[in-house]
ZAMI-122141 format. One record per residue (C-alpha): x, y, z; residue in three letters. Coordinates in steps of 0.001 Angstrom, whole numbers, plus 500000, padded with zeros to 6 digits. Example, Ala and Ser with C-alpha at 12.3 -4.5 7.8 and 13.67 -1.06 7.14 Angstrom:
2
{atom {512300; 495500; 507800}; "ALA"}
{atom {513670; 498940; 507140}; "SER"}
***
This chain:
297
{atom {841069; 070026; 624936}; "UNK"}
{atom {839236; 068456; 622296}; "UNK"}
{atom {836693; 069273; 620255}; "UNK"}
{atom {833052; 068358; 620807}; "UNK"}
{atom {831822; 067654; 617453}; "UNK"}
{atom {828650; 069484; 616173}; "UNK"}
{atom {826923; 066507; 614865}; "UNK"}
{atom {827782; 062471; 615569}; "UNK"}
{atom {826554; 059270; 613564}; "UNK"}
{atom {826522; 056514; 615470}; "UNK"}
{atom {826034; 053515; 613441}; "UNK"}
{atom {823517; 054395; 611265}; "UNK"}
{atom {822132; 051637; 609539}; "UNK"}
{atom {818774; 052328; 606934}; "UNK"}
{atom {816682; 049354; 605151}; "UNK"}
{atom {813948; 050208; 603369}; "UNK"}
{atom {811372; 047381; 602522}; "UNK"}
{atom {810047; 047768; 599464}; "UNK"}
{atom {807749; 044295; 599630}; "UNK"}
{atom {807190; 041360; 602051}; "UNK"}
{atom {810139; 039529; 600695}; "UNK"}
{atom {812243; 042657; 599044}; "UNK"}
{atom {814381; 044969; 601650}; "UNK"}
{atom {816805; 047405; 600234}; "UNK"}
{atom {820122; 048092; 602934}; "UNK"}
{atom {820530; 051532; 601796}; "UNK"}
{atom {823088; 052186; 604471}; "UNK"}
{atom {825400; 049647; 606910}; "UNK"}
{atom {826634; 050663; 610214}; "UNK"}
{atom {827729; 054073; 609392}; "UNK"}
{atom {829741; 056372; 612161}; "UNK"}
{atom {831398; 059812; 612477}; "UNK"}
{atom {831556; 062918; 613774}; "UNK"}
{atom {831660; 066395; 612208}; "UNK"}
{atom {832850; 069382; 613710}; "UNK"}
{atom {831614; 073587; 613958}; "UNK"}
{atom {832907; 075569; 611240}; "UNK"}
{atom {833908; 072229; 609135}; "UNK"}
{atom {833431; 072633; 605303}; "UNK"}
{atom {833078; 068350; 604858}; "UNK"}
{atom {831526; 066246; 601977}; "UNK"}
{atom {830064; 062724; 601264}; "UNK"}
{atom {831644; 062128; 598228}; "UNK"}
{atom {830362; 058925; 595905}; "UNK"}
{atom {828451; 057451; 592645}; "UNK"}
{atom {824630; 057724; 592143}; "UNK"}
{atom {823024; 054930; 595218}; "UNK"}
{atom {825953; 054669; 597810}; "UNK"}
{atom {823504; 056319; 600321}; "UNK"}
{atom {824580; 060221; 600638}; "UNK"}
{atom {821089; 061825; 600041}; "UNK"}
{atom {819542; 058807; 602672}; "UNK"}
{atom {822595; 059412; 605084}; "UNK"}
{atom {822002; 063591; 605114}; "UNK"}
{atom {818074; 063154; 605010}; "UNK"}
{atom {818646; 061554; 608608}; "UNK"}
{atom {821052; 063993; 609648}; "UNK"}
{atom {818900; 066605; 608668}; "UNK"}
{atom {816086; 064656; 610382}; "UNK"}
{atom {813925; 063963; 607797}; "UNK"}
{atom {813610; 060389; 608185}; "UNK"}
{atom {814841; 058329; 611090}; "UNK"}
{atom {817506; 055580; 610944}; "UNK"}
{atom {816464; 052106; 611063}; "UNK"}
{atom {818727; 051302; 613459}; "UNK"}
{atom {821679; 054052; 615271}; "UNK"}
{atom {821827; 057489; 616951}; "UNK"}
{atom {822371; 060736; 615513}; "UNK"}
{atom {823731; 063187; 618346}; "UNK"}
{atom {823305; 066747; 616964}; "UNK"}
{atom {825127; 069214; 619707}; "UNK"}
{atom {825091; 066566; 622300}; "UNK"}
{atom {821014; 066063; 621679}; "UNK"}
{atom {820038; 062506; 620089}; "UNK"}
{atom {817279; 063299; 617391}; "UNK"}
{atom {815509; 060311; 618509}; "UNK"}
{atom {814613; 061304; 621546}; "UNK"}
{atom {812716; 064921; 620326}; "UNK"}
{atom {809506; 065171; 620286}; "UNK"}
{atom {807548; 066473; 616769}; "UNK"}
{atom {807297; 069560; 617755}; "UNK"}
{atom {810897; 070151; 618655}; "UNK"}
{atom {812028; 068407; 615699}; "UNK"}
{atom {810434; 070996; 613425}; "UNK"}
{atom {812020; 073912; 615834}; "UNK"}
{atom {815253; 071657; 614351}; "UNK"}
{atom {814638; 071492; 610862}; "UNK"}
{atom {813383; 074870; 611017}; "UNK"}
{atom {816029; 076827; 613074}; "UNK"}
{atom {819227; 074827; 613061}; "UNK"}
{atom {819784; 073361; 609609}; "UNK"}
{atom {819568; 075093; 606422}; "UNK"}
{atom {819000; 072672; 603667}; "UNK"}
{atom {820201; 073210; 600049}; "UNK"}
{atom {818417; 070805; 597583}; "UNK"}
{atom {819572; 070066; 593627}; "UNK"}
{atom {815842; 071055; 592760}; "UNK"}
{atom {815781; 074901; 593784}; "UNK"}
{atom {811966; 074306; 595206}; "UNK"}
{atom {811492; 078180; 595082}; "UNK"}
{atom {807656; 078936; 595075}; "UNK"}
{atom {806660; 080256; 591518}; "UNK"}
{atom {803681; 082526; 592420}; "UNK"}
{atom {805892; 084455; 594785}; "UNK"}
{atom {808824; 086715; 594387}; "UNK"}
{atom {812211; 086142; 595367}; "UNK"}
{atom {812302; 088331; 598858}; "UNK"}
{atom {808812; 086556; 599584}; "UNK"}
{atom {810877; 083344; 598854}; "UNK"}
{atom {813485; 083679; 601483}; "UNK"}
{atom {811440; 085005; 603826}; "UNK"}
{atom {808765; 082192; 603916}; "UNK"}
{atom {810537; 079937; 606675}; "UNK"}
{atom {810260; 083251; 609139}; "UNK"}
{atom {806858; 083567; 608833}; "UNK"}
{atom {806595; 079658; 610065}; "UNK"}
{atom {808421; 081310; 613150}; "UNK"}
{atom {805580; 083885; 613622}; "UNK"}
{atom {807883; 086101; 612758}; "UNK"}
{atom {806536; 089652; 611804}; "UNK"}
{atom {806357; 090651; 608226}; "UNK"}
{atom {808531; 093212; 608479}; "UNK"}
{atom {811283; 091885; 610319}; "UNK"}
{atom {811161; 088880; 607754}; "UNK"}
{atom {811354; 091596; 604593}; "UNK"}
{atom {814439; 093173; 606293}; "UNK"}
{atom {816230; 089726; 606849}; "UNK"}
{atom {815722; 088663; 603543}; "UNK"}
{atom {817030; 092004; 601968}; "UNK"}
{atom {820370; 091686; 604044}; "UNK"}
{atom {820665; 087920; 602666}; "UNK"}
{atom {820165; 089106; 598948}; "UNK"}
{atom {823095; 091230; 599451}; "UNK"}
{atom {825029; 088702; 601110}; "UNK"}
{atom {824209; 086373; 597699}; "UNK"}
{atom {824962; 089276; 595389}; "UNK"}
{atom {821281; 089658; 594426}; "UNK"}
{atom {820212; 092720; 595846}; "UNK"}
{atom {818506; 093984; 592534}; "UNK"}
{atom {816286; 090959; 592402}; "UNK"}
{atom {813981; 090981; 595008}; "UNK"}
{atom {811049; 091809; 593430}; "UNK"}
{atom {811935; 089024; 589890}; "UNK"}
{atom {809870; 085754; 590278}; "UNK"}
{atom {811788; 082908; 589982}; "UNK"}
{atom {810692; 081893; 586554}; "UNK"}
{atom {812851; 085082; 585181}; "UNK"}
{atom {815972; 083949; 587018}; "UNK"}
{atom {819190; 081622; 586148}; "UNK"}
{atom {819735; 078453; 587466}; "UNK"}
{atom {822479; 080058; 589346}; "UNK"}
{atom {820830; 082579; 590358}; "UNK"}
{atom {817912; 080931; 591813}; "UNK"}
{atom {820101; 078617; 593443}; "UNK"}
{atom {822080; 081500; 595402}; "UNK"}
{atom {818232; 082737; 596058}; "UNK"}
{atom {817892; 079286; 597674}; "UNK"}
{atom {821164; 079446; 599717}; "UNK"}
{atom {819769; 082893; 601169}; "UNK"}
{atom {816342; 081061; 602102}; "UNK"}
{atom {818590; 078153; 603723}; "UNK"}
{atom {820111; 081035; 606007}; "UNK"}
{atom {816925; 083247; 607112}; "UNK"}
{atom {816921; 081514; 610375}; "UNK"}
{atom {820667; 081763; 610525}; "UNK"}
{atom {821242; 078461; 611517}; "UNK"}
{atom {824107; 076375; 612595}; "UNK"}
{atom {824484; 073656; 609812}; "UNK"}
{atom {824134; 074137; 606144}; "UNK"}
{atom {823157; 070823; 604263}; "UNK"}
{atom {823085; 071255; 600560}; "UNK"}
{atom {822399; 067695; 598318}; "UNK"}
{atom {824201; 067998; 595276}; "UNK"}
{atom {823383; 071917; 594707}; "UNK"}
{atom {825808; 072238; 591520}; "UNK"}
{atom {823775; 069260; 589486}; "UNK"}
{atom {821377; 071247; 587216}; "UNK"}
{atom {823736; 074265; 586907}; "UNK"}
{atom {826319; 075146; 584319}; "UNK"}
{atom {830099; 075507; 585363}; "UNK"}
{atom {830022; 078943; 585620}; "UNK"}
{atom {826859; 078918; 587799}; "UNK"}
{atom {828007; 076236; 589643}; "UNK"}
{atom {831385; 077533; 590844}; "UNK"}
{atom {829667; 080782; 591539}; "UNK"}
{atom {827726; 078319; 593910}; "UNK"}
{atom {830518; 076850; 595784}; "UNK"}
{atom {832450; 080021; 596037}; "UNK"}
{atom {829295; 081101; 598076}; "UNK"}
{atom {829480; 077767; 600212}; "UNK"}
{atom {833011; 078143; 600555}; "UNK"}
{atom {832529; 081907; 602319}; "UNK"}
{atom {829705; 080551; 604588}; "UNK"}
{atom {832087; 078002; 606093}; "UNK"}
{atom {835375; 080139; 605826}; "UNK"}
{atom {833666; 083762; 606765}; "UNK"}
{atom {830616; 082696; 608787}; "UNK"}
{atom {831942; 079825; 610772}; "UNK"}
{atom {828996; 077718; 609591}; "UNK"}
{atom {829302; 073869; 609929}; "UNK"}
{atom {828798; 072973; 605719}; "UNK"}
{atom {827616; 069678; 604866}; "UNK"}
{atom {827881; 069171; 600826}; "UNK"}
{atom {826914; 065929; 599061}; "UNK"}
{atom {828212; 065372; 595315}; "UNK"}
{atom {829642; 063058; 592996}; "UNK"}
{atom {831778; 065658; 591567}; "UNK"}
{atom {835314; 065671; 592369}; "UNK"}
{atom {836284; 068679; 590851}; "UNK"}
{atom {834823; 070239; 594343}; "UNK"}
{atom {837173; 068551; 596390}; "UNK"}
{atom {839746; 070317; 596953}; "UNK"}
{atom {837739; 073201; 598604}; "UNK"}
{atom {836734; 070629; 601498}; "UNK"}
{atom {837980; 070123; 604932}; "UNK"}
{atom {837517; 066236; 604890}; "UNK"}
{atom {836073; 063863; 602187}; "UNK"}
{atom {833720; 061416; 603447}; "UNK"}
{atom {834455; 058717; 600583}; "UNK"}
{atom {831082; 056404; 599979}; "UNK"}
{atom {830797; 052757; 598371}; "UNK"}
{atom {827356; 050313; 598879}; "UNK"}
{atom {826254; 052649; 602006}; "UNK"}
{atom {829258; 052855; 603574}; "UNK"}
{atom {831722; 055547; 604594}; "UNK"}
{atom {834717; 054034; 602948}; "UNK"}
{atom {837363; 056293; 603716}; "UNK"}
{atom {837937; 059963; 605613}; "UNK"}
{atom {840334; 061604; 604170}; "UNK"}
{atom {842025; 065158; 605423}; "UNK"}
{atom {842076; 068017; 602844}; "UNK"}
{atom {846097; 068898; 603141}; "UNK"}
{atom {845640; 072008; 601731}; "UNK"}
{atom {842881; 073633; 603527}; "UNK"}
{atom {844461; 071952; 606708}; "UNK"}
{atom {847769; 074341; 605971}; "UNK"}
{atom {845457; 077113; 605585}; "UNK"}
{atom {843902; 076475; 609146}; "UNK"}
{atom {847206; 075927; 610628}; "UNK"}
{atom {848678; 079386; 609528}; "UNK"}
{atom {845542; 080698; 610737}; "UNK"}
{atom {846085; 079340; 613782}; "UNK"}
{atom {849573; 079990; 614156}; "UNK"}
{atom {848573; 084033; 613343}; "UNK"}
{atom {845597; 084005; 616338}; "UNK"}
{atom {848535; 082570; 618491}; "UNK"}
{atom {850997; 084847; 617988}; "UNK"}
{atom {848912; 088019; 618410}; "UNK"}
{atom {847109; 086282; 621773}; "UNK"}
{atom {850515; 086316; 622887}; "UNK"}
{atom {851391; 089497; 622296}; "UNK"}
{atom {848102; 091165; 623825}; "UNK"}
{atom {848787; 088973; 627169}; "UNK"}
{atom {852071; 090441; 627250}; "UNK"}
{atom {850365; 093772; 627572}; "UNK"}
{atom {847302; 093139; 629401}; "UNK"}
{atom {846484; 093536; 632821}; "UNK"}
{atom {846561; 091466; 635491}; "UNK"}
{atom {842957; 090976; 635610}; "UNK"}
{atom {842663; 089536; 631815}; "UNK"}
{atom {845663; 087626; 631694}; "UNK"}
{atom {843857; 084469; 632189}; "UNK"}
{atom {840889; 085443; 629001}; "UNK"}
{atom {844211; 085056; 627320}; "UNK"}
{atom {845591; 082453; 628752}; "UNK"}
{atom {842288; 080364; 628140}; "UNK"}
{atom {842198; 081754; 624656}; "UNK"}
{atom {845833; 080513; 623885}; "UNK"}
{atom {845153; 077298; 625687}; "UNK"}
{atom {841491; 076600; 623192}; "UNK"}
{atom {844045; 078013; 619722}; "UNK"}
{atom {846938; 075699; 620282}; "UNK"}
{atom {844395; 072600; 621415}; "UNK"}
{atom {843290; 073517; 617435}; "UNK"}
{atom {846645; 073956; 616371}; "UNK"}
{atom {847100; 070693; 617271}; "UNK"}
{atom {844509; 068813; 615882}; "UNK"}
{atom {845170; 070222; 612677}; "UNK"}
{atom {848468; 069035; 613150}; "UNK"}
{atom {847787; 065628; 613917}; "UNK"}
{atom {845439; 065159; 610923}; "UNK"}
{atom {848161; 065802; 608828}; "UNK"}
{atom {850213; 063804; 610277}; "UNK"}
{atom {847736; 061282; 610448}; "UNK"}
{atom {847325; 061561; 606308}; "UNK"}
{atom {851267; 061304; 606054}; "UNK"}
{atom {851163; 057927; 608020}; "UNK"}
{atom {848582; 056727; 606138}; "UNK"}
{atom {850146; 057711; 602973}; "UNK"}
{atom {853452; 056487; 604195}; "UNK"}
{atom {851932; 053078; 604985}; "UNK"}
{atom {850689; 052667; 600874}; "UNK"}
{atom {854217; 053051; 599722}; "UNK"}
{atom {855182; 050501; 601832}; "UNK"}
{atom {852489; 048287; 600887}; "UNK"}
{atom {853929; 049453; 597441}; "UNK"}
{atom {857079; 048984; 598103}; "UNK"}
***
């Protein structure tokens, strides 16, 4: 069975009209789909469109002209109300500006979205401690963000991202004002959400040193996805992953009762439908490969 992707672009166009006679076409006709527990990224130079294209994913601004579908619900067609329970509760966004509130300390930071919730104090404190663990900041809750790192207050913004625990994190070049230390320290924390948590991980950057940690590179030129491109090597990971799941479903259903046999049997069924789309994007990359050398040839 196939996959029903988390979020879907359906030819997203943007202009932006910047006189009576002067219109920018920041993005042209742009469609895809991206999938639960993907690690993807828009990958291009400064003005192809990346920030515009995740600012209407994120529903921030709407598209000029196109749908986006996020689980199976056009954005569109929400009302204001439930597109703040959206913003609020189902994305976390990352930004290249840490936008960390000065006057307040770091728990109080990553809290704040809760409290939009009318979620208790309390309950917000506790959430927030857990999350500064998770970012390996537990010693800092009570630092302002003035006496922090880039890095640091960049991990502090990853934890604020997740206080809702949502289902997509978007995060808009979040490496570009730190140092390479900081800034693999960063990714490595990305990577885990995606890998760990199961989170669907949006990441824009023109940096292709980041790359290979992807599932799929969405390749941008003059507002348009150019190219998708499958990540071979985290594909092999997934596969062997799936391969393992498979082989101990197999041997539990060999031992289970009568009455469970078909959990497993539908849990087999949902692994090897994964198995194989991993599978065929790889083959899919070896055509396409195979196809250049041709041209080559």
């Amino acid at each position: 069975m196939a996959k029903t992707p988390v979020i879907k672009a359906i030819n997203l166009s943007k202009t932006f009209k910047l006189s009576k006679d002067n219109e920018v076409i920041a993005l042209h006709s742009v469609s895809f789909e991206i999938y639960s527990g993907e690690l993807i990224c828009f990958f291009g130079p400064s003005g192809c469109g990346k920030s515009t294209l995740l600012s209407m994913l994120a529903g921030l601004q709407p598209p000029t002209s196109g749908e986006v579908i996020v689980r199976g619900k056009n954005l569109a067609t929400l009302k204001k109300k439930e597109l703040a329970e959206y913003r609020r509760s189902k994305i976390g966004m990352v930004f290249q500006q840490f936008n960390l509130i000065i006057s307040m300390n770091v728990l109080e930071n990553i809290a704040l979205p809760m409290a939009f919730g009318g979620m208790k104090r309390k309950r917000r404190m506790q959430r927030a401690e857990h999350l500064l663990e998770v970012v390996d900041l537990g010693d800092k809750k009570k630092s302002v963000p003035a006496n922090l790192s880039g890095g640091q207050q960049q991990r502090i913004a990853i934890a604020r991202s997740l206080i809702n625990n949502p289902w997509i994190i978007m995060a808009d070049e979040p490496t570009g004002n730190l140092d390479s230390k900081s800034a693999d320290d960063v990714m490595k924390l990305l990577i885990s959400l995606s890998r760990k948590s199961k989170r669907t991980v949006i990441l824009i950057t023109h940096n292709p040193d980041y790359l290979q940690y992807v599932d799929r590179i969405f390749r941008m030129k003059d507002g348009r996805v150019d190219k998708i491109e499958v990540n071979a090597k985290t594909a092999k990971v997934e596969l062997i992953d799936a391969v393992s799941k498979l082989d101990k479903l197999k041997s539990d259903k060999e031992e289970a009762s009568e009455e469970d046999e078909p959990i497993f049997t539908s849990e087999i069924s949902k692994i090897e439908a994964e198995k194989k789309e991993v599978m065929s994007g790889k083959a899919g990359k070896s055509k396409e490969k195979e196809e250049k050398n041709n041209e080559t040839d």
